[in-house]
C-alpha positions in Angstrom: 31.3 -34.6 22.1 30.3 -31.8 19.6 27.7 -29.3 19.5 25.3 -28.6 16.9 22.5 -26.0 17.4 18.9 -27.2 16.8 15.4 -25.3 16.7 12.6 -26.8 18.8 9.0 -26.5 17.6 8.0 -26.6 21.5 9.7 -27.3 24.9 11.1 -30.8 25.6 11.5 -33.0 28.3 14.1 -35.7 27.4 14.3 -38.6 29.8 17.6 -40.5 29.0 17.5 -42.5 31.6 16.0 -43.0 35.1 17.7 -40.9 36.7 18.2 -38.2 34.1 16.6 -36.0 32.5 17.5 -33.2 30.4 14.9 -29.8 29.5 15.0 -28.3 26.6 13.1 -25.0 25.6 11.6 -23.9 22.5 13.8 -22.3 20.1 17.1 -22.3 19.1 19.5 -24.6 21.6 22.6 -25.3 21.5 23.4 -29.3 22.6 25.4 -32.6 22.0 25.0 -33.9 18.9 24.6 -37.4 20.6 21.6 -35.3 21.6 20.4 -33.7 18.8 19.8 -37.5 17.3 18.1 -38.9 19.7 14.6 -39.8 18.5 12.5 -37.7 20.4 14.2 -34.3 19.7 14.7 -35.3 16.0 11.2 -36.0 16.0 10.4 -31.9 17.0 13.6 -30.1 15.8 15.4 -29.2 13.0 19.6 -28.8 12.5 20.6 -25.6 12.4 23.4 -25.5 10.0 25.9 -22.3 10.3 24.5 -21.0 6.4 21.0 -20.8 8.3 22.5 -18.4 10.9 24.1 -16.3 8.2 21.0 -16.2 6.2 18.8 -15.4 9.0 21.4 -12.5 9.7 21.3 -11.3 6.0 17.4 -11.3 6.0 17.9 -9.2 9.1 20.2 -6.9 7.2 18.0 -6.7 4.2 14.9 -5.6 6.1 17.3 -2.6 7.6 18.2 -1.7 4.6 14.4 -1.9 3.2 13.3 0.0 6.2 15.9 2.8 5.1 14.8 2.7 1.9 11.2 3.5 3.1 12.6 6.3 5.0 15.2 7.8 2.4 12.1 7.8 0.1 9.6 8.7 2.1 11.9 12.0 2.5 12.8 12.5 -1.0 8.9 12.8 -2.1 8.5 15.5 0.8 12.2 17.0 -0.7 10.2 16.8 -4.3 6.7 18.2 -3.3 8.7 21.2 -1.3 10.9 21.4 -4.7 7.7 21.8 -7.0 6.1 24.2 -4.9 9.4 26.7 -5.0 9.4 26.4 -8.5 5.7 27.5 -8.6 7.0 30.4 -6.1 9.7 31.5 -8.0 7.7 31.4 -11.7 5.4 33.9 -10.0 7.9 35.9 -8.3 9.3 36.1 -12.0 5.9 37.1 -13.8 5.5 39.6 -10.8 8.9 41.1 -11.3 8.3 41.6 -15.2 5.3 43.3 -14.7 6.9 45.4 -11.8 9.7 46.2 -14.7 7.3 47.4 -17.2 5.7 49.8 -15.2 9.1 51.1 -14.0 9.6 51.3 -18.4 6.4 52.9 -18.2 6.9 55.0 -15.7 10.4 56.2 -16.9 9.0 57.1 -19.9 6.3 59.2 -18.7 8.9 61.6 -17.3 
């Protein structure tokens, strides 16, 4: 018998006959397909096909990889803010140094 995987809306009790009587839990299970078609549990699941899996794994992937992105640009605007404000430093470190060199001109000349 094979197995298909099914996802179950809610937990199932499935009696198949008198004596048995198989539980099922919400969620993704993993069962006969004989199962799987009974009416019952077609009536409250849905297949699980293997493309479902591998999508549900790339949506995983892709909200990593946005997460990441939040991160890596959450860090460059604090890289860009630090940037600007160096800049800003470093202009008036340069109009203080000119005006440190003309008075040294001055200065020189005076002697």
């Amino acid at each position: 018998m094979s197995k298909v995987q099914i996802l179950l809306s809610k937990d199932l009790v499935i009696h198949l006959s008198k004596d048995e009587k198989v539980e099922l839990k919400a969620g993704i299970n993993e069962v006969d397909s004989e199962l799987a078609e009974h009416w019952y549990v077609a009536a409250h699941s849905q297949p699980i096909t293997s493309s479902d899996l591998e999508t549900d794994g790339l949506k995983k992937q892709l909200e990593d990889v946005q997460a990441e992105l939040a991160t890596a640009t959450t860090q460059l605007d604090e890289a860009n803010k630090t940037i600007t404000t160096l800049q800003a430093d470093a202009k008036k470190k340069d109009t203080e140094l000119a005006g440190l060199k003309k008075q040294l001109e001055a200065s020189s000349k005076e002697k």
